[in-house]
KOLSEKOL-395377 format. One record per residue (C-alpha): x, y, z; residue in three letters. Coordinates in steps of 0.02 Angstrom, whole numbers, padded with zeros to 5 digits, always signed. Layout:
XYZALA;...
% end
This chain:
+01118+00415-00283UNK;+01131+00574-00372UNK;+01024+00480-00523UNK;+00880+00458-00395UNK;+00885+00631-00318UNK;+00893+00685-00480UNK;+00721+00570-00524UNK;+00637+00616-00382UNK;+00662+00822-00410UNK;+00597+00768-00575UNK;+00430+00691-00518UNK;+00391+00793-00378UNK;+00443+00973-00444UNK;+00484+00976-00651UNK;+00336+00841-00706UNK;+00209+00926-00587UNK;+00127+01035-00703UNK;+00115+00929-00822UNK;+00017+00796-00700UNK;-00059+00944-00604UNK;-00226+00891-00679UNK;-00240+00707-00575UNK;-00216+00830-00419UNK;-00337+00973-00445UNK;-00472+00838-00479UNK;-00446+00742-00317UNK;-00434+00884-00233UNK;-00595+00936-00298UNK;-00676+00771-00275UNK;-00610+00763-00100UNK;-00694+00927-00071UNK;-00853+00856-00112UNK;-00848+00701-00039UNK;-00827+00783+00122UNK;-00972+00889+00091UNK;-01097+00746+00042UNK;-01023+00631+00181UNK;-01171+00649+00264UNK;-01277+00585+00122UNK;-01142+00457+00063UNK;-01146+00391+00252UNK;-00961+00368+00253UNK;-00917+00404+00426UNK;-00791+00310+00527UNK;-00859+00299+00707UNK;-00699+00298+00827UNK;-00705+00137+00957UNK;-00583+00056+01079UNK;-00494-00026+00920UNK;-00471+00156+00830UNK;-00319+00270+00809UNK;-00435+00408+00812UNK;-00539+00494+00919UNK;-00665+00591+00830UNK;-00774+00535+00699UNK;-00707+00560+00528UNK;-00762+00559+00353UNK;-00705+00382+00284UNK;-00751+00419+00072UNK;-00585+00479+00031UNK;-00522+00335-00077UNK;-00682+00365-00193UNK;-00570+00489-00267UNK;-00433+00399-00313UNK;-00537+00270-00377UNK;-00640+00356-00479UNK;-00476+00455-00563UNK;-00376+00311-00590UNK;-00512+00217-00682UNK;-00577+00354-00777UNK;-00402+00427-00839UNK;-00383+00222-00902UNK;-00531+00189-00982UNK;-00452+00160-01126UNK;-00355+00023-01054UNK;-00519-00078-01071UNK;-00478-00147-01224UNK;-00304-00208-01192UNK;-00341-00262-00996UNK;-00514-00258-00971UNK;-00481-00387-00806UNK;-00382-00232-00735UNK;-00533-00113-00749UNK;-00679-00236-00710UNK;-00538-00297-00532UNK;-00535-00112-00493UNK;-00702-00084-00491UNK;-00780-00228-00413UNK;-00647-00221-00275UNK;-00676-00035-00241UNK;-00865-00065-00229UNK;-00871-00194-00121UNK;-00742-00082+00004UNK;-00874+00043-00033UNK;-01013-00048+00040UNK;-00928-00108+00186UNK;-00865+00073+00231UNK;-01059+00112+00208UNK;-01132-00037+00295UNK;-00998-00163+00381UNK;-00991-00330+00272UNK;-00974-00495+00317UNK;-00807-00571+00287UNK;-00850-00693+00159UNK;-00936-00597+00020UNK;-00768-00486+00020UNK;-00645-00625-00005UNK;-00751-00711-00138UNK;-00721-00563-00221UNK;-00562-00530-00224UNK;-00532-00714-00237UNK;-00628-00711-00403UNK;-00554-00539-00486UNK;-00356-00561-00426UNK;-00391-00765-00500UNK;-00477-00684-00661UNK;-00340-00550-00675UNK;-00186-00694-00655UNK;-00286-00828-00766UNK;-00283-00698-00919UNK;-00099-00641-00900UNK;-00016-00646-01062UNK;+00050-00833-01082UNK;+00258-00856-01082UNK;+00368-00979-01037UNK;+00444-01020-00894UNK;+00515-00896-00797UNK;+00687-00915-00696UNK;+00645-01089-00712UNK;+00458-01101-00648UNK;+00333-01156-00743UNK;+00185-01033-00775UNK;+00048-01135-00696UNK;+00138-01151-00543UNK;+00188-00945-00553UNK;+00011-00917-00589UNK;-00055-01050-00442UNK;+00060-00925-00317UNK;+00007-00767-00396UNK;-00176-00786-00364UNK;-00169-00819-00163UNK;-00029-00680-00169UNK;-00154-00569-00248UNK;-00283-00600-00147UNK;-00181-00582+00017UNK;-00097-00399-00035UNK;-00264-00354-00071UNK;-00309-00349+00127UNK;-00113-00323+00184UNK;-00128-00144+00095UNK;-00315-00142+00187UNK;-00240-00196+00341UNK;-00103-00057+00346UNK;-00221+00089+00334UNK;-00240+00106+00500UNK;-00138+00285+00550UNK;-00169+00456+00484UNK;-00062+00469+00303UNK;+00010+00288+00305UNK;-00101+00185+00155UNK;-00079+00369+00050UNK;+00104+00430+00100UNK;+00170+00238+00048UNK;+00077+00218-00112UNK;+00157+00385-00130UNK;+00339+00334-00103UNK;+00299+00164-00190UNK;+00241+00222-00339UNK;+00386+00351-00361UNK;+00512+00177-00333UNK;+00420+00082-00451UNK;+00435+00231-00580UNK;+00613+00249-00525UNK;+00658+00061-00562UNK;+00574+00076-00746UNK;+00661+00223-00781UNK;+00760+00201-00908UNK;+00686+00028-00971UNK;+00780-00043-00801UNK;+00600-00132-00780UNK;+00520-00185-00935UNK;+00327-00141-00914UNK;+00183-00124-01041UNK;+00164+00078-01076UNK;-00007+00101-00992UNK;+00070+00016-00827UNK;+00185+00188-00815UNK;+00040+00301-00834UNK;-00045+00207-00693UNK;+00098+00243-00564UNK;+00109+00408-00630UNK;-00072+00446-00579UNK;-00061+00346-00401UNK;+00070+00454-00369UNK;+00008+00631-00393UNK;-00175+00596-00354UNK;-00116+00522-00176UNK;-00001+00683-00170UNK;-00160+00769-00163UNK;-00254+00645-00035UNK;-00109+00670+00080UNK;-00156+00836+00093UNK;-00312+00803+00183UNK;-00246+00627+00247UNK;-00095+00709+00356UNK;-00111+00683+00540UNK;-00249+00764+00622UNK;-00332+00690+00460UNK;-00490+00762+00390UNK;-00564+00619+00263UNK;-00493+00439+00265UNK;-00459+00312+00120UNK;-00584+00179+00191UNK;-00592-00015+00125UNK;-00636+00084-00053UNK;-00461+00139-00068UNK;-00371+00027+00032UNK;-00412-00124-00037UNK;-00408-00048-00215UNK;-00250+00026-00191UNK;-00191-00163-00142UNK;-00270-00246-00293UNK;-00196-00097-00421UNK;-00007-00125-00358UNK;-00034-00315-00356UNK;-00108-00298-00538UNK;+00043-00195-00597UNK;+00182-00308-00512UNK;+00101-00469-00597UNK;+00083-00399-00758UNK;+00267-00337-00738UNK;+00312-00513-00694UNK;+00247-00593-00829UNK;+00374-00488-00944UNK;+00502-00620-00893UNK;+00601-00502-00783UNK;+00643-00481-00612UNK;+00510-00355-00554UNK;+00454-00485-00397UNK;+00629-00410-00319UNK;+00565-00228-00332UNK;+00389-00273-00282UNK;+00462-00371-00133UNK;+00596-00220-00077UNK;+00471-00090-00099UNK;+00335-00150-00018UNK;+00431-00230+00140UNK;+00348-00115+00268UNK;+00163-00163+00224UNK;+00193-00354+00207UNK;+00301-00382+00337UNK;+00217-00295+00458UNK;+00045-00369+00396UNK;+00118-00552+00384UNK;+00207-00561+00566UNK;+00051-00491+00634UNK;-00082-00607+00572UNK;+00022-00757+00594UNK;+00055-00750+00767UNK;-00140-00686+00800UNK;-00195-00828+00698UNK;-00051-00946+00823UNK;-00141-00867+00968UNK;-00303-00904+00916UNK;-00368-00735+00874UNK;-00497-00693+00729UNK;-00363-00625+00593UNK;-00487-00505+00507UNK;-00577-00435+00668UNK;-00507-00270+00709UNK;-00366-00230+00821UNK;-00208-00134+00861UNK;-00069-00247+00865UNK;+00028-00195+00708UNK;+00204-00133+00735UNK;+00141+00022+00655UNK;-00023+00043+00801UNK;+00117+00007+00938UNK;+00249+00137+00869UNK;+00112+00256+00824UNK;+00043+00238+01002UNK;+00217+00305+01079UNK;+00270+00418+00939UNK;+00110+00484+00847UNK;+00035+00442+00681UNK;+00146+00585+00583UNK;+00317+00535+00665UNK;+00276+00342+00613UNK;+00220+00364+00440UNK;+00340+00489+00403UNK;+00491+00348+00438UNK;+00397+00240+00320UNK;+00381+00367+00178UNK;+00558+00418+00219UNK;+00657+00233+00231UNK;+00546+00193+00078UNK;+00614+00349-00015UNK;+00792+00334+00030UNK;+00851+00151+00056UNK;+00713+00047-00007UNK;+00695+00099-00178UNK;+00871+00141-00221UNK;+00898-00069-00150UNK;+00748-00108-00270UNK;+00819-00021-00404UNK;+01005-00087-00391UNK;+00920-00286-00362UNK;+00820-00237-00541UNK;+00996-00201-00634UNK;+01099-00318-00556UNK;+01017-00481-00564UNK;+01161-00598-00487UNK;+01132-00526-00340UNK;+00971-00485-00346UNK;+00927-00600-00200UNK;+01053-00555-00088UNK;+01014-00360-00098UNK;+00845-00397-00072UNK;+00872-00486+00093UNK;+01010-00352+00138UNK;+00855-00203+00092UNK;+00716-00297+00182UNK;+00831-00337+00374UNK;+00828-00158+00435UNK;+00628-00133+00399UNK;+00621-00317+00473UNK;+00714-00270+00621UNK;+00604-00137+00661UNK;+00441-00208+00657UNK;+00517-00361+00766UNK;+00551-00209+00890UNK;+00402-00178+00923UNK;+00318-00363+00939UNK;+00192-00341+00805UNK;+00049-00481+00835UNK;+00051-00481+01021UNK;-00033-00363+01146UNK;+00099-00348+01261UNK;+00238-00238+01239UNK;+00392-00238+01132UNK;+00569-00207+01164UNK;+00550-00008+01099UNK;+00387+00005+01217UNK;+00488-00060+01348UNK;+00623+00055+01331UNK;+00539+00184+01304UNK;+00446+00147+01495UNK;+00606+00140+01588UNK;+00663+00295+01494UNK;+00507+00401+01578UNK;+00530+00299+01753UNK;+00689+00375+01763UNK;+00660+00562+01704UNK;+00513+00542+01834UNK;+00644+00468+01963UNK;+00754+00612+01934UNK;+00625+00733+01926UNK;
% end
């Protein structure tokens, strides 16, 4: 443990300077996105299916996408599928945070870039046993579904931001060291997610003043995806630390949309019925996504990084990380509009003060 606090003084204090350039510009470009907002007509309208109240600029992931792509460009000649997925995934959020888009023309595209970016991973043999075809026939629906889980989860002030935050410092923590074998340019990418959403979070934090919108979201989604694959590919076990990590988002998003799908409900129209909308709703967005950031920070990627260097029991940590964030979201009966157990209690808790009173 004293490794990791160690890391994580290092990333967030010592290597700050020396990344401080990723945050002045999207603090800058955040600046004037909220300025042309207006003109950009990125506003997010609040209705009976919002967490907000107040309409609020929604162009804030136009920053991050526009850093992250620009600091790589160079990358285009090694993984040109990464820069070409990036882009065509943040423009299509960026027309349906301008103009709402049918579901279709979104899912052919991310269908087409998360295939095209799995098709061209570097060819290996088998891995732990599975052949690569069948790897890379899993990889592309996986893709294409964490694309719209990250999307999904943006749906409280600082949430999407603060966890790409506090994934990106466990994926740096779990490479650290060459625990993680991933190509160089893969580092520098987590690197940059990390200190540019540093500087989102700024504006992000509950009341929030700019939002990341399907530009960010959904990019965001495709990015991580794009890095765990490619990580995968190396023959190692980095589908433990992507698993670990990212355990809030995908369990959450997964319990949700299968029992709204069970019920009958449209799985990509709006709604509130996410463990994080019900907890939010009785705590407040900063309380929520603060015990997100902070279980993510402090047991998940310490478990991700222990499953990454001890690969005998890889499986069995995972499943012991991933039962308490399970638990949790179970708690508060994610995928259902009635109530959960916490909701519940939390009821009969103010019926009694009020008795008393």
């Amino acid at each position: 443990m004293n490794e990791y606090l160690e890391f994580l003084f290092g990333i967030y204090v010592v290597d700050f300077t020396a990344y401080f350039g990723y945050f002045l510009a999207c603090v800058v470009l955040l600046f004037v996105i909220m300025r042309l907002n207006a003109s950009l007509k990125l506003l997010d309208v609040p209705n009976d299916r919002s967490s907000h109240s107040r309409p609020t600029p929604s162009g804030g992931g136009l920053a991050i996408v526009i850093i992250i792509l620009a600091a790589n460009w160079k990358v285009f000649l090694e993984c040109p599928e990464f820069l070409a997925g990036g882009l065509a995934i943040a423009a299509v959020g960026l027309a349906d945070d301008i103009k709402k888009l049918p579901v279709m023309p979104r899912l052919l595209t991310q269908i087409a870039f998360a295939g095209l970016l799995v098709l061209l991973l570097p060819a290996r043999g088998p891995i732990v046993g599975i052949p690569m075809w069948i790897i890379k026939a899993i990889l592309i629906p996986a893709g294409v579904w964490f694309i719209n889980v990250y999307n999904f989860m943006d749906g409280i002030d600082g949430l999407a931001g603060g966890y790409a935050n506090a994934a990106a410092a466990g994926f740096l923590f779990c490479i650290h060291n060459n625990a993680l074998l991933v190509e160089s340019w893969n580092i520098e990418v987590y690197r940059q997610i990390f200190y540019v959403t540093m500087a989102f979070l700024i504006f992000n934090w509950s009341p929030a003043k700019i939002f990341m919108g399907d530009t960010g979201s959904t990019f965001l989604g495709f990015v991580f995806f794009s890095l765990g694959a490619r990580s995968l590919i190396l023959g190692n076990y980095a589908i433990y630390a992507f698993v670990i990590i990212m355990s809030f988002f995908w369990i959450d998003a997964t319990i949700t949309l299968a029992r709204r799908y069970r019920a009958g409900a449209r799985i990509f129209q709006a709604h509130r019925e996410h463990a994080f909308h019900k907890a939010s709703a009785i705590f407040g967005h900063w309380k929520v996504t603060c015990f997100m950031i902070t279980v993510t920070l402090f047991w998940l990627n310490p478990m991700a990084r222990l499953a990454v260097t001890h690969v005998k029991l890889a499986p069995l940590l995972t499943l012991l990380a991933v039962m308490p964030v399970l638990t949790a979201i179970v708690m508060f009966n994610p995928g259902s509009p009635s109530q959960g157990y916490v909701s519940r209690l939390m009821d009969r808790r103010l019926k009694k003060e009020a008795h008393g009173a």
